[in-house]
C-alpha positions as CSV (number, residue, x, y, z in Angstrom):
1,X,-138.6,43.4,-118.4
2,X,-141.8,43.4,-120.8
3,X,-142.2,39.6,-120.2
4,X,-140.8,37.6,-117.6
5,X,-136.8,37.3,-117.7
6,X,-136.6,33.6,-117.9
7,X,-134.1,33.8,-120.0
8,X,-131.9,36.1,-118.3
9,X,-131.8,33.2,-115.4
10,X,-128.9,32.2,-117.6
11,X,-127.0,35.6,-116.9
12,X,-124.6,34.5,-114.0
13,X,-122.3,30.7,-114.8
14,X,-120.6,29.8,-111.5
15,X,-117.4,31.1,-112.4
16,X,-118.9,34.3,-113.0
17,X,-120.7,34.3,-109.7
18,X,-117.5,33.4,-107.7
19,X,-115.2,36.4,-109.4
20,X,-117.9,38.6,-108.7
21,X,-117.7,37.7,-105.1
22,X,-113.8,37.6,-105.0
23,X,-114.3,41.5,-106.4
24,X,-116.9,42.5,-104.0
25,X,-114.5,41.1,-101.1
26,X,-111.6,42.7,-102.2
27,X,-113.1,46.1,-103.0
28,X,-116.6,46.2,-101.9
29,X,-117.8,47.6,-104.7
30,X,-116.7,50.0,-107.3
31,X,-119.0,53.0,-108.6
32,X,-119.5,53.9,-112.4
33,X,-122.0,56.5,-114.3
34,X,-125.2,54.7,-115.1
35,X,-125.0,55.3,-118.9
36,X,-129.2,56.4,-118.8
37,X,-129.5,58.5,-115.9
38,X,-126.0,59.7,-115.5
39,X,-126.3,59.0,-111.7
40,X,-123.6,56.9,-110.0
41,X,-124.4,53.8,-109.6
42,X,-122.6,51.1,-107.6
43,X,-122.0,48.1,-110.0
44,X,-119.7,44.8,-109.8
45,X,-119.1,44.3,-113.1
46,X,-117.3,46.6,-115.9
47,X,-118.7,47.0,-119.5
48,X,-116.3,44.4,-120.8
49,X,-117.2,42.0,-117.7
50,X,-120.9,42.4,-118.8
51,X,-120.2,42.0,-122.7
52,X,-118.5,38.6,-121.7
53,X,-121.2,37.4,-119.4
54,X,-124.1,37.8,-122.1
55,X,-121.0,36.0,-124.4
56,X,-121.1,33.1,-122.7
57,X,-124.5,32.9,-121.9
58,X,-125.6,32.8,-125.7
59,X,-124.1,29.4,-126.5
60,X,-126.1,28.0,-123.7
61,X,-129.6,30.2,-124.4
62,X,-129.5,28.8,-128.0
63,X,-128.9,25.3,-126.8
64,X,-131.5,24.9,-124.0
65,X,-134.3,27.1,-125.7
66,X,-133.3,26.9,-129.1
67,X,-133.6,29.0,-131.7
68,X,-135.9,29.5,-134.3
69,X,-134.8,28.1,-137.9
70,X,-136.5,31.0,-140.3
71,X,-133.5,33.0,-141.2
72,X,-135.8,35.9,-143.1
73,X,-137.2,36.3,-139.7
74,X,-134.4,36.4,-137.5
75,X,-132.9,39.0,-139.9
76,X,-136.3,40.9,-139.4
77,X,-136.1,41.2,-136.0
78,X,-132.5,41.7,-136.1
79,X,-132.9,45.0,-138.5
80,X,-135.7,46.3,-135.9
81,X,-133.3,45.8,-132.6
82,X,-130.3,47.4,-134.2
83,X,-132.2,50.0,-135.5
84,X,-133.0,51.1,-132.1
85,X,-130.1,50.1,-130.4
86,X,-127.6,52.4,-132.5
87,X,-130.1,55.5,-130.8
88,X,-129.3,54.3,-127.2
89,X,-127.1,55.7,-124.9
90,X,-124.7,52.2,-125.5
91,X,-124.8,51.9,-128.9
92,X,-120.6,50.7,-128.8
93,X,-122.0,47.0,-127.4
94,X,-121.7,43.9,-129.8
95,X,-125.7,44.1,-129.8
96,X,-127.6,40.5,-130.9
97,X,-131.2,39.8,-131.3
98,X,-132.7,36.1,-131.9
99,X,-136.1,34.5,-132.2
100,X,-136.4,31.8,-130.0
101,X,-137.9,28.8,-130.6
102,X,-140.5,29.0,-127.6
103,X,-144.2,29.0,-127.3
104,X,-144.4,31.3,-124.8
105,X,-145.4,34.9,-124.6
106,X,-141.9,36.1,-124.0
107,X,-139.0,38.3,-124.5
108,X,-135.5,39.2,-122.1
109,X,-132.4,40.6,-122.3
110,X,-129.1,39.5,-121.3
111,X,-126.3,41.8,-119.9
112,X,-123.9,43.1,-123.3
113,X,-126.6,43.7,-125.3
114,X,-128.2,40.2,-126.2
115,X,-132.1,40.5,-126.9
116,X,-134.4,37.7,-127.5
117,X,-138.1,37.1,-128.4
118,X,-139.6,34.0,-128.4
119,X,-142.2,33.4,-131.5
120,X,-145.1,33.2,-129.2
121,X,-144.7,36.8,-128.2
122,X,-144.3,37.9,-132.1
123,X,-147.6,35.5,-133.0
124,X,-149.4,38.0,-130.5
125,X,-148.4,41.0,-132.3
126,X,-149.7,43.0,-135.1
127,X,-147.3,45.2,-136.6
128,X,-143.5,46.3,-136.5
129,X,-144.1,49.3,-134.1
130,X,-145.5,46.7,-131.5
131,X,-142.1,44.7,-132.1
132,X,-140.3,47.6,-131.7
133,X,-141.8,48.4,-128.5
134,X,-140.7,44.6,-127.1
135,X,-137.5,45.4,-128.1
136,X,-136.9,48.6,-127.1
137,X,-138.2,47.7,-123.4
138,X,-135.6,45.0,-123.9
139,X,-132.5,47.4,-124.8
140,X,-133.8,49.7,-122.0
141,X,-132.9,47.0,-119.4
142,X,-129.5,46.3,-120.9
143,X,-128.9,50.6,-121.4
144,X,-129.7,51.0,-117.9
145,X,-127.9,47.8,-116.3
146,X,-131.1,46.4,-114.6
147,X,-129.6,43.3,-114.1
148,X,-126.1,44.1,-113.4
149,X,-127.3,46.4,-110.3
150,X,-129.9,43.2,-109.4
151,X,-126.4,40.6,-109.7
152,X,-124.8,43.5,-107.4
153,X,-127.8,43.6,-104.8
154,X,-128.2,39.9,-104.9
155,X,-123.8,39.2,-103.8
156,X,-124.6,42.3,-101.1
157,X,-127.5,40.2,-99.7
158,X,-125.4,37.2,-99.7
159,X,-121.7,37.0,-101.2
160,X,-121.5,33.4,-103.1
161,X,-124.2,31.7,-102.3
162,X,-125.1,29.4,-104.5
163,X,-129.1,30.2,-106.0
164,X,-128.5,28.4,-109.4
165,X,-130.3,25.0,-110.1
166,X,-130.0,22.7,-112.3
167,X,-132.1,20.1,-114.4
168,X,-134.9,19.6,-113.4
169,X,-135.3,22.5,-111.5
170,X,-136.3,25.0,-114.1
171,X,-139.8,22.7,-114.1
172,X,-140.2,23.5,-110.8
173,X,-139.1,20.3,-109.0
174,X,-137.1,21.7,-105.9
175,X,-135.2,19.2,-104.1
176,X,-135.3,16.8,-106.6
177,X,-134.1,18.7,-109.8
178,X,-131.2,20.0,-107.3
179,X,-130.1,16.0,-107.0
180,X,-130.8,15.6,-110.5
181,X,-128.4,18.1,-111.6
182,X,-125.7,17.1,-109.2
183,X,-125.9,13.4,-110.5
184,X,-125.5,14.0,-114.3
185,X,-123.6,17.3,-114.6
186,X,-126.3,19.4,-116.1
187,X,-123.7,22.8,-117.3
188,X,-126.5,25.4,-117.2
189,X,-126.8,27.4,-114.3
190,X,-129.6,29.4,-114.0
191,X,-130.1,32.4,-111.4
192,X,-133.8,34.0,-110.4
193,X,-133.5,37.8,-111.0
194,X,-136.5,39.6,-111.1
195,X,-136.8,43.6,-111.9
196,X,-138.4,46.0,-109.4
197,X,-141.2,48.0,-110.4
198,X,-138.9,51.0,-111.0
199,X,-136.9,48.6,-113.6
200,X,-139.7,47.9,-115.1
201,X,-141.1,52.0,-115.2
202,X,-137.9,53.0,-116.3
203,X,-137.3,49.9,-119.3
204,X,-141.1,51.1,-120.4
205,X,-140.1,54.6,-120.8
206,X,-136.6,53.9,-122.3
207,X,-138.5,51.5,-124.8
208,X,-141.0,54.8,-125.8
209,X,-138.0,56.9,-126.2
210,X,-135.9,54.5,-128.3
211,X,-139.1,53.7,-130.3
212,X,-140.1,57.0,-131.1
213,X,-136.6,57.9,-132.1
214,X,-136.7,55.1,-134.7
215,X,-139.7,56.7,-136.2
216,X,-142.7,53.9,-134.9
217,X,-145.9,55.2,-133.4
218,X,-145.7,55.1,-130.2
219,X,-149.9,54.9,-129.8
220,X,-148.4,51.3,-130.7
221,X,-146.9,50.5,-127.6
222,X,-150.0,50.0,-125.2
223,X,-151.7,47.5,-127.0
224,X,-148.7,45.0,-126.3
225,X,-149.8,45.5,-122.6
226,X,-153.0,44.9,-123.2
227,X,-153.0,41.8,-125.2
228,X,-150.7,40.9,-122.9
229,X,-153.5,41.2,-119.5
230,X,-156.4,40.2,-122.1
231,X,-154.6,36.6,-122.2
232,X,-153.9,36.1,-118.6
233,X,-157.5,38.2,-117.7
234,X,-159.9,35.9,-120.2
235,X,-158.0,32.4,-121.2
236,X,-157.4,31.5,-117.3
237,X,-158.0,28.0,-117.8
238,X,-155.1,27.3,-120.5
239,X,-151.9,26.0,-119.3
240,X,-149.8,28.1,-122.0
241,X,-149.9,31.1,-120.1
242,X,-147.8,34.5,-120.6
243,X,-144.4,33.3,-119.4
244,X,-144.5,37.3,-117.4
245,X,-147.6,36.6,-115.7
246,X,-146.1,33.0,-114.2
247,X,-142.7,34.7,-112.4
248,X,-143.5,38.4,-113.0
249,X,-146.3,40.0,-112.6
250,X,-146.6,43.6,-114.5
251,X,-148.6,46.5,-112.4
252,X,-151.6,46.8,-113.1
253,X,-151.4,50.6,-114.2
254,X,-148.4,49.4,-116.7
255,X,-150.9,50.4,-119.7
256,X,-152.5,53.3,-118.7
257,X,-149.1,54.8,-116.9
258,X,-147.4,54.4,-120.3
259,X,-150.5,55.9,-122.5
260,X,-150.1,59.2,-120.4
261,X,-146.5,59.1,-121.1
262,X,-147.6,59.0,-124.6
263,X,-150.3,61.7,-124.3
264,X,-147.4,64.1,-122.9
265,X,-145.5,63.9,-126.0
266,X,-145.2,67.0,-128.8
267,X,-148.1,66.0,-131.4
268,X,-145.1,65.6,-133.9
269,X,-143.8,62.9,-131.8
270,X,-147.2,61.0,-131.7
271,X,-146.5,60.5,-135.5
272,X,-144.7,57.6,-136.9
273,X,-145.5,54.5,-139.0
274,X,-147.0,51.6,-138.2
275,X,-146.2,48.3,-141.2
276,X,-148.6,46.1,-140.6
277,X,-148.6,44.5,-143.9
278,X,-144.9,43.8,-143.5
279,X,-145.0,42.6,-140.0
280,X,-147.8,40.1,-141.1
281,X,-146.2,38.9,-143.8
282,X,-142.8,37.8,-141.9
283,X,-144.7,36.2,-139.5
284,X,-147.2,34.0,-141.9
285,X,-146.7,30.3,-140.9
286,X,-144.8,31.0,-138.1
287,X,-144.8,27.6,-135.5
288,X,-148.1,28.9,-133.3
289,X,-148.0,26.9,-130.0
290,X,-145.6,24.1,-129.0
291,X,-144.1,22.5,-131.9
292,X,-145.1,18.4,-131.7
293,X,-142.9,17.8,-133.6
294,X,-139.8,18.3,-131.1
295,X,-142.1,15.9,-128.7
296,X,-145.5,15.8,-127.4
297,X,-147.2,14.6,-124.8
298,X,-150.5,12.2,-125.0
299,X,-153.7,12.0,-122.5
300,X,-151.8,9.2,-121.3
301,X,-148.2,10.5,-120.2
302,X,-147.1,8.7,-123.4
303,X,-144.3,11.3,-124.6
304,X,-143.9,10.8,-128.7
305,X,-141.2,12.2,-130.6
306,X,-141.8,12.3,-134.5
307,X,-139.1,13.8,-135.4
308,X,-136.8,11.1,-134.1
309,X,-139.4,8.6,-134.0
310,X,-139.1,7.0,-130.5
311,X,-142.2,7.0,-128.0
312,X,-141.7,6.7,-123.9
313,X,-144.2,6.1,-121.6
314,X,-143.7,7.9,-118.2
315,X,-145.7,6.9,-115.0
316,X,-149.5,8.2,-114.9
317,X,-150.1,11.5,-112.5
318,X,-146.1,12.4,-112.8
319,X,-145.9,16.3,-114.1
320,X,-143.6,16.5,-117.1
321,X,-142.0,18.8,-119.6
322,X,-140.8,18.3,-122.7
323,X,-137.2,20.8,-122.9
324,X,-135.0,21.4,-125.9
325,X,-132.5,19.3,-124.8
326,X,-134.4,16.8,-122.2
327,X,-137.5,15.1,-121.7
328,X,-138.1,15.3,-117.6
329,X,-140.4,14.0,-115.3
330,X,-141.5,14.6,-111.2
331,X,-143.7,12.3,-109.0
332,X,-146.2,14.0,-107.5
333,X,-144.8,14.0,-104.2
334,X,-141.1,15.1,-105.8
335,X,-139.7,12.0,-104.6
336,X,-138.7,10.5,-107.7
337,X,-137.5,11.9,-111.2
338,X,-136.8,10.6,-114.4
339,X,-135.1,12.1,-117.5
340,X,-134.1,11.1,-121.1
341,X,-131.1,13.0,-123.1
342,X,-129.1,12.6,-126.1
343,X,-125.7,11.7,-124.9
344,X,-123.2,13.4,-126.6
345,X,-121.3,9.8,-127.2
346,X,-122.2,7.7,-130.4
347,X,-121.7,4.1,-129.0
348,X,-122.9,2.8,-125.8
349,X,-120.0,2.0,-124.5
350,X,-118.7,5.5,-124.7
351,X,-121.9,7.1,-123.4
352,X,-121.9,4.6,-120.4
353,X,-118.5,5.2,-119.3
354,X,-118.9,8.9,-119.5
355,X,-121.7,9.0,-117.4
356,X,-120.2,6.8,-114.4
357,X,-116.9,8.8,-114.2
358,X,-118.9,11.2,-112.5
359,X,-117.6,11.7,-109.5
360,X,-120.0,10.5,-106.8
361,X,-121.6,7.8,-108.8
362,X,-121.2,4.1,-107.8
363,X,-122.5,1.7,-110.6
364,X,-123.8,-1.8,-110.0
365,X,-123.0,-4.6,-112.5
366,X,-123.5,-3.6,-116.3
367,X,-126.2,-5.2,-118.1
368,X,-125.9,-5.4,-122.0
369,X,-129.5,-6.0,-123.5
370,X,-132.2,-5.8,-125.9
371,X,-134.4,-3.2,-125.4
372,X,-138.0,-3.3,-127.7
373,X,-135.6,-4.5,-130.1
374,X,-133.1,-2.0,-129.7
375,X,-129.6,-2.6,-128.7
376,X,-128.9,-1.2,-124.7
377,X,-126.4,-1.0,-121.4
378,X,-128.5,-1.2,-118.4
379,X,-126.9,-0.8,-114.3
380,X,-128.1,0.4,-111.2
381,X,-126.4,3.1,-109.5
382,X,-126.3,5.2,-106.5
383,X,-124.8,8.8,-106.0
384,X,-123.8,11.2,-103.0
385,X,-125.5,13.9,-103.1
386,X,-125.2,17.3,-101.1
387,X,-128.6,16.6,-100.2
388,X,-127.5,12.8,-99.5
389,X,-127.1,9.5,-101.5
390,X,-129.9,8.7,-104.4
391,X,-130.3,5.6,-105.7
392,X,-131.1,5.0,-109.4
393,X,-131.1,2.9,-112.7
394,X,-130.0,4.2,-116.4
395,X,-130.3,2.7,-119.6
396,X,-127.9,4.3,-122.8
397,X,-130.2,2.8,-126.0
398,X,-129.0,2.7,-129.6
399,X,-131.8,4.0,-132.0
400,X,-130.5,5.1,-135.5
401,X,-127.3,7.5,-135.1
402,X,-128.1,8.2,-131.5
403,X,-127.5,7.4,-127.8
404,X,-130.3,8.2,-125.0
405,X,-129.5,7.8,-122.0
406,X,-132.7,7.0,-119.5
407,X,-132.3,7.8,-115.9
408,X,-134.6,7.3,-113.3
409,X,-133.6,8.0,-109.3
410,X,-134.8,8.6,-106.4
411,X,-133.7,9.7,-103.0
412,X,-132.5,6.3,-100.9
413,X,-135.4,6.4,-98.1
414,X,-137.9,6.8,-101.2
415,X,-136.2,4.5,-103.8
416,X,-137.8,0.9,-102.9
417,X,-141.5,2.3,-103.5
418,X,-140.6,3.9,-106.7
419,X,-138.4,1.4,-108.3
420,X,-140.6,-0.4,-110.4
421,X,-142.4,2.8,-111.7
422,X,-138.8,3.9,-112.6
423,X,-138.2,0.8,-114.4
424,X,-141.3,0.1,-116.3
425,X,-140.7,4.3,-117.6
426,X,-137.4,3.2,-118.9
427,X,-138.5,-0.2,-120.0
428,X,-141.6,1.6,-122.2
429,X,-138.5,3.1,-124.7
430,X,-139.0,1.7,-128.0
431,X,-139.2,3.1,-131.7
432,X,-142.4,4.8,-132.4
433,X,-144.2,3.2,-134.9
434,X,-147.9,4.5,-134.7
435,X,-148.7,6.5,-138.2
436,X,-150.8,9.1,-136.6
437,X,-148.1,10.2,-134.0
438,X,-145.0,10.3,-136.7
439,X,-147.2,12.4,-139.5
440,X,-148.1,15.4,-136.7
441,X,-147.6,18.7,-138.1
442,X,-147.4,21.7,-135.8
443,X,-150.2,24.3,-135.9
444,X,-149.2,27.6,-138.1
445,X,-150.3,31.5,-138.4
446,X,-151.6,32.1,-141.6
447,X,-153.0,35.8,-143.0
448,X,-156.3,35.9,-144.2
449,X,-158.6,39.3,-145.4
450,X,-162.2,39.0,-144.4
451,X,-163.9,40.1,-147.2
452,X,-166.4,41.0,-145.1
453,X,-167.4,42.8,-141.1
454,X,-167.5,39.8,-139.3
455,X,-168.2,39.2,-135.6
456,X,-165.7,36.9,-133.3
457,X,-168.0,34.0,-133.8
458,X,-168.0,34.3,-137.0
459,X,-164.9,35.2,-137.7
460,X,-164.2,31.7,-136.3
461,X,-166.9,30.1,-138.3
462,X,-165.5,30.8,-141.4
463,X,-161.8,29.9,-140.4
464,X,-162.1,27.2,-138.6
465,X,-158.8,25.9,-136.8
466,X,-157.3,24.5,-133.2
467,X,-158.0,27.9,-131.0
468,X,-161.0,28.8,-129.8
469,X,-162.6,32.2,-131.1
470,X,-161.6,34.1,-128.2
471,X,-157.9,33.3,-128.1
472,X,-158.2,34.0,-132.4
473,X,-159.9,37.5,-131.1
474,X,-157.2,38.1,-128.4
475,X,-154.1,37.7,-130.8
476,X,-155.4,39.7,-133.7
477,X,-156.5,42.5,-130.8
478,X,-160.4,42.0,-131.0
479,X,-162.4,42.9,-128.4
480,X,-165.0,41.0,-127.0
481,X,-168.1,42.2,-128.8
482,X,-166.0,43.3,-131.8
483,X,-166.0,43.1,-135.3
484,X,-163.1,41.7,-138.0
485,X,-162.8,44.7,-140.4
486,X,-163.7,44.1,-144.1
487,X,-160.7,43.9,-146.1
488,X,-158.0,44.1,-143.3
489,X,-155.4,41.2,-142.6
490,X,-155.8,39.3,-139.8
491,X,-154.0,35.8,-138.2
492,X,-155.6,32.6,-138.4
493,X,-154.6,28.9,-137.1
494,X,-154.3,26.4,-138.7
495,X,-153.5,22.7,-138.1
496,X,-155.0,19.4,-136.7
497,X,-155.2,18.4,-133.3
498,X,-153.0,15.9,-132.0
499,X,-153.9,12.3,-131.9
């Protein structure tokens, strides 16, 4: 992969997982014609098994991540992928390519042709050849079945066991996000594939090939490498680092290895355009950053959600993580969680009653409330674990046309020292009412022409904004020492900083 594949975790749903071990017993493998190299290549899924497994992981991609509501753009990047893909050797799949709604410098493919970028990546870029270079790394996984042959060395090392977790555990919470996802359900399962350096060679290459086919530069394609290092190299004490560098390290030849590739090429094939201009104008006032307006976090642990206007306060030193579809949080010594969802239920009766039909779950007496002047259903519960029994309390709240349910648990040995900062997290719920947190606005690229040669620092100077003058430098590919070319469009941010 380019980027890290975090969101190819979603490839394998238990079902899947479970045939796929059924086949591998009965047969022990079957061997097809890797559609790239021609080789043989010992695989446990068909074409049409693969097709269904990126299928069914969509729904749940565009539900946990989200995706990003700028239809011009989506069909942007969509015209760019297909463009590329129709050259590959598998041009027959139902190829898809979406913009997700993600901060982070990302992109991954799904197995059956499903591609996605996340807007952080495309806020880093500079023109369409650089996009197509993402991309065509991207169809280079799915062309050469990198992660079918990972799903098939995975069941070989270990035929159904179970590596998915749930919940909290994409935020890194172990033990605990395991629990959590056994006591409410959470559907997504998630699976840790990670691409070997020969993967990653081979998806570089293919992504040159299906690049310069398409007619883009390929001189293009190293600077995405290189932004990509300058971020993790020079901004090491931001927390909104490349989602590659975090699970998936590049080499650290990946640049130069792929510039000599380029230097081998016929001069003809060096050749090809660029479009800056209209790269930079589908991305002007793209979301830069994470959107506040789908939740924030305060200095104080206070989580804020303008949007939907509530507020919840979540116990001081406890990591957190705001999620498209839940607002999580860890103690520090991962012995106590709390999280707040949307139920899908539009009373509280309803959304209670779903939730303790679980199996597992053993509710104490049910408590109907006021909560900070909102209407709630309160109990205490435990639930047997395969990790054993934790011990909790939930709260379903009314606040306009919506159910939350608030849930805060811990294992049984830990549950009597955490109880009361469970229940003063879930007590803290309310409607948020504080002008400055329900006006936020989320920071923006915008394309500005220096009218002038102007140096980083002053660059920043005369477009002030949120970012410092090096991160400005890094995304519009400035070195340090460099100069902003008179009369050449660059990116800016703009916005206000949260209260």
């Amino acid at each position: 992969m380019l980027v890290a594949e975090r969101g190819s975790r979603f490839l394998l749903r238990e079902r899947a997982r479970l045939a796929i071990g059924l086949v591998l017993l009965e047969s022990m493998a079957g061997c097809a014609m890797n559609p790239v190299s021609g080789m043989p290549q010992v695989v446990l899924m068909s074409e049409a098994d693969e097709i269904k497994m990126g299928q069914d992981s969509a729904p749940e991609i565009a539900a946990s991540m989200g995706l990003y509501q700028d239809d011009e753009l989506q069909r942007y990047v969509e015209s760019v992928g297909k463009r590329m893909a129709a050259l590959s050797e598998r041009p027959q799949l139902p190829w898809q390519f979406h913009v997700i709604d993600d901060s982070a410098v990302n992109a991954f493919a799904v197995p059956g042709g499903f591609i996605y970028i996340t807007r952080g990546i495309l806020a880093n870029m500079q023109n369409e050849a650089e996009l197509a270079s993402v991309v065509g790394h991207e169809i280079g996984h799915v062309t050469a079945r990198h992660s079918v042959a990972q799903i098939t060395r995975q069941e070989f090392a270990n035929i159904g066991l179970g590596i998915g977790m749930v919940g909290l555990a994409v935020m890194g919470a172990g033990q605990m996000g395991s629990m959590l996802g056994q006591a409410v359900g959470s559907g997504v399962q998630v699976l840790f594939l990670k691409y070997s350096r020969d993967d990653e060679t081979q998806a570089d290459g293919l992504g040159l090939r299906y690049m310069s086919a398409a007619g883009y530069a390929p001189d293009e394609m190293p600077n995405v490498f290189h932004t990509l290092a300058r971020q993790s190299q020079e901004t090491p004490q931001k927390t909104r680092v490349p989602e590659w560098q975090s699970t998936h390290p590049a080499p650290e030849n990946r640049e130069q290895r792929i510039q000599s590739e380029i230097e081998k090429l016929p001069p003809a094939q060096r050749e090809g355009r660029v479009d800056a201009a209209d790269y930079l104008a589908k991305v002007n006032g793209i979301i830069y950053g994470p959107d506040p307006r789908a939740g924030y976090f305060d200095d104080n642990n206070v989580f804020h959600h303008p949007g939907m206007a509530f507020r919840m306060k979540f116990p001081k030193g406890w990591k957190t993580q705001n999620q498209p579809t839940s607002v999580v949080g860890v103690s520090p010594e991962q012995d106590a969680a709390i999280q707040l969802v949307m139920a899908k239920e539009k009373n509280l009766d309803s959304a209670a009653s779903a939730f303790f039909r679980n199996r597992g779950i053993q509710r104490g007496s049910l408590d109907e409330h006021e909560l900070n002047g909102l209407s709630a259903v309160s109990a205490n519960f435990s639930a047997a674990t395969q990790q054993g029994t934790v011990r909790g309390r939930t709260s379903f709240v009314e606040l306009g046309d919506n159910v939350f349910q608030l849930i805060g648990f811990a294992p049984q040995n830990s549950y009597l020292s955490q109880e009361k900062a469970l229940a003063n997290a879930i007590a803290s719920f309310g409607r948020e009412t504080d002008p400055a947190a329900l006006s936020v606005k989320p920071w923006r690229v915008e394309i500005v022409t220096p009218v002038r040669s102007m140096t980083v620092a002053e660059f920043a100077q005369a477009f002030p904004g949120p970012v410092d003058a090096n991160e400005l430098a890094i995304m519009n590919q400035v070195e340090k020492g460099g100069h902003y070319e008179a009369g050449k469009a660059v990116k800016r941010i703009v916005g206000q900083a949260l209260p």
